[in-house]
C-alpha positions as CSV (number, residue, x, y, z in Angstrom):
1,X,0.0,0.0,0.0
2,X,1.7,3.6,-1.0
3,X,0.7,6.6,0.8
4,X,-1.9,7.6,-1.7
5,X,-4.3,4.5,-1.9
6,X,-6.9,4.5,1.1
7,X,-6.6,1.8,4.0
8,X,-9.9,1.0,2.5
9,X,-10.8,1.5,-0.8
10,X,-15.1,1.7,-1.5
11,X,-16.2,-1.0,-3.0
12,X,-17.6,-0.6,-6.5
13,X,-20.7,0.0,-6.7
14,X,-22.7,-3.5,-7.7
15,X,-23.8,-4.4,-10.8
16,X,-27.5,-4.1,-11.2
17,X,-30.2,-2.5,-13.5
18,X,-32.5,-0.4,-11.4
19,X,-36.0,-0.4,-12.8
20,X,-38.8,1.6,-11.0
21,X,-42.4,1.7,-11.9
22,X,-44.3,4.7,-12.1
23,X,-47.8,6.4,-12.7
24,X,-47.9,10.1,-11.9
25,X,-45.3,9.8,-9.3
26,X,-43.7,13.3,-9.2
27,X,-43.9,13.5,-5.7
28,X,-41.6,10.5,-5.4
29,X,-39.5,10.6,-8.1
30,X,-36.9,12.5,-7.7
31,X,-36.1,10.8,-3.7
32,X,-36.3,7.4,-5.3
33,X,-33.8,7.8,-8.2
34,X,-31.5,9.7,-5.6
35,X,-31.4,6.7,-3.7
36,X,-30.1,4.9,-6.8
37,X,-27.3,7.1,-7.1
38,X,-24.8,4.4,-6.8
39,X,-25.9,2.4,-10.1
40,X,-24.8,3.8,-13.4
41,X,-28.3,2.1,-15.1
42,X,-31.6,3.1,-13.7
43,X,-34.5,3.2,-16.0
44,X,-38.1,4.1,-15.3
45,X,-41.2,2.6,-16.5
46,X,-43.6,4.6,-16.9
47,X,-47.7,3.4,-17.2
48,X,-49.1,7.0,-18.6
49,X,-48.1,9.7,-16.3
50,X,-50.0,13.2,-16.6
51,X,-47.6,14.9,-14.1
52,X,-44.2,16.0,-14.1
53,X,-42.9,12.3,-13.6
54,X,-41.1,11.4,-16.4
55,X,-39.8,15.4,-17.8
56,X,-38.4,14.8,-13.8
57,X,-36.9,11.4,-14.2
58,X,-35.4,12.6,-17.1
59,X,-33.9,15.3,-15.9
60,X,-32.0,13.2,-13.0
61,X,-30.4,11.0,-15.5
62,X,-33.0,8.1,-15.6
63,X,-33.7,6.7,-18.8
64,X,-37.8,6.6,-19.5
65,X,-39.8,4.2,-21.1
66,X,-43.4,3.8,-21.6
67,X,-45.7,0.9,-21.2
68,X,-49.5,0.7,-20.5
69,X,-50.1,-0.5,-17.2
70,X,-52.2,-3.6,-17.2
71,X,-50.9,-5.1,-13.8
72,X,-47.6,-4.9,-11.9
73,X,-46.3,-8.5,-12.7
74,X,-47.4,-7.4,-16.7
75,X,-45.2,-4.4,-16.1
76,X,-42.5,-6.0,-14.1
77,X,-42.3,-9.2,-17.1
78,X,-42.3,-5.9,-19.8
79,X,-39.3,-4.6,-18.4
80,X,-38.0,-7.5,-18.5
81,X,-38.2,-8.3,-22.3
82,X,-38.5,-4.9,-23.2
83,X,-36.2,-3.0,-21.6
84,X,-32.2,-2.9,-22.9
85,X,-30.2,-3.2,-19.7
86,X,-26.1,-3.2,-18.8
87,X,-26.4,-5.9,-15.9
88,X,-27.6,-9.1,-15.8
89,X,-29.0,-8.9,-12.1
90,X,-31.7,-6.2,-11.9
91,X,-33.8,-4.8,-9.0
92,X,-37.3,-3.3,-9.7
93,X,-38.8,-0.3,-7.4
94,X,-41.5,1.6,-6.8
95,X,-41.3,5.2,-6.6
96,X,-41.9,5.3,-3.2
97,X,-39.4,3.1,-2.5
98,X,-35.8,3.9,-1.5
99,X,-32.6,2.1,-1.3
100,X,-31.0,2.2,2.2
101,X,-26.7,2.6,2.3
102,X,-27.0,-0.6,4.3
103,X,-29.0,-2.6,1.2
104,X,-26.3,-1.3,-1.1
105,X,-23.4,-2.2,1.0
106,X,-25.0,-5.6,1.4
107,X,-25.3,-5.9,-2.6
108,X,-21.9,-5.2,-2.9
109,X,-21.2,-7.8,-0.8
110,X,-22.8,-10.5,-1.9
111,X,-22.3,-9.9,-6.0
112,X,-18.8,-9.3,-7.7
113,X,-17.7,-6.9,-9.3
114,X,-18.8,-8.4,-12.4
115,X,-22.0,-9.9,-11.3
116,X,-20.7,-13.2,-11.3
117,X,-19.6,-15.5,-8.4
118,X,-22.5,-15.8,-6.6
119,X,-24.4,-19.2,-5.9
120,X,-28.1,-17.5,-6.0
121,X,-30.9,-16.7,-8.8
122,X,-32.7,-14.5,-6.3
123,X,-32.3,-12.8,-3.2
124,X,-35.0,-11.8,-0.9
125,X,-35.6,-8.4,0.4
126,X,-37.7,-7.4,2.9
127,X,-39.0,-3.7,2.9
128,X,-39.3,-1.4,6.0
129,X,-42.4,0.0,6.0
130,X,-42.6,3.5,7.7
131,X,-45.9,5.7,8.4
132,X,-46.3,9.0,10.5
133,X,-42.8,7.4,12.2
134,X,-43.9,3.8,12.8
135,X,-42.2,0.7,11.4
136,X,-42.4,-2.4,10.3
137,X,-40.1,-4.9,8.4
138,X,-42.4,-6.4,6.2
139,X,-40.9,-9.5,4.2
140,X,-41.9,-9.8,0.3
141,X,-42.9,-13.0,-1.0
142,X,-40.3,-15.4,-2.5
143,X,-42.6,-17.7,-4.4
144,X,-40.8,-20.0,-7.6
145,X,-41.5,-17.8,-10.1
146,X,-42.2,-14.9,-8.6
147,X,-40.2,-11.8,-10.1
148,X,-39.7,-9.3,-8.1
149,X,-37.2,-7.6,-6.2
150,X,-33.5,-8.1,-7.6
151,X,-33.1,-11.4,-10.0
152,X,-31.2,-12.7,-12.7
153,X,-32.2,-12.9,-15.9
């Protein structure tokens, strides 16, 4: 180690495809792609939006697509097929949703650098849920075909 390399250098940032689903979101937006900062792919699906959603997405680097909504796993199976992204793992959002620094250090950790090298199709993610200051760490389902949260494709 030379004097000009940290003790420590940050990991890179993991290699995943950030999709988040929206429909007039423009109240959320903006927080959720900020908490997405650390991936260099985020796109957002968009069902029809008649607010500022997308022209704000947009603007915060996001790349926008639009699909009409028919359901969420219609949606989440479109971005699938439809959608060109860099990483072969990807991780879909709502808008209201936000990634926490300790989910993101714990992606890090469990996917190389390249995506590879890991002995999973799927990892489970349970979601805080937080109203008016109460929470609750609610579980999502992990059902055998089930596709959301972050995957592999």
């Amino acid at each position: 180690m030379t004097a000009t390399q940290p003790a420590n250098p940050p990991p890179a940032a993991p290699p995943v495809s950030i999709v988040i689903l929206t429909h007039n979101e423009q109240a959320n937006i903006a927080d959720c792609i900020e908490s997405c900062r650390w991936a260099d792919d985020i796109h957002v699906l968009d069902s029809g939006s008649t607010d500022a959603t997308c022209d704000i997405a947009a603007r915060l680097g996001a790349t926008v697509h639009h699909h009409p909504f028919t359901s969420f796993g219609e949606q989440r199976n479109w971005a699938i097929d439809n959608i060109p992204c860099r990483h072969d793992w990807h991780f879909h959002l709502d808008a209201d949703e936000r990634f926490t620094p300790r989910l993101v250090a714990d992606i890090a950790r469990k996917l190389a650098a390249d995506g590879g090298a890991v002995d999973a199709a799927a990892f489970l993610v349970p979601s805080k849920l937080i109203f008016m200051s109460f929470r609750r760490l609610r579980p999502r389902s992990a059902r055998a075909g089930d596709r959301a949260g972050a995957y592999a494709r």
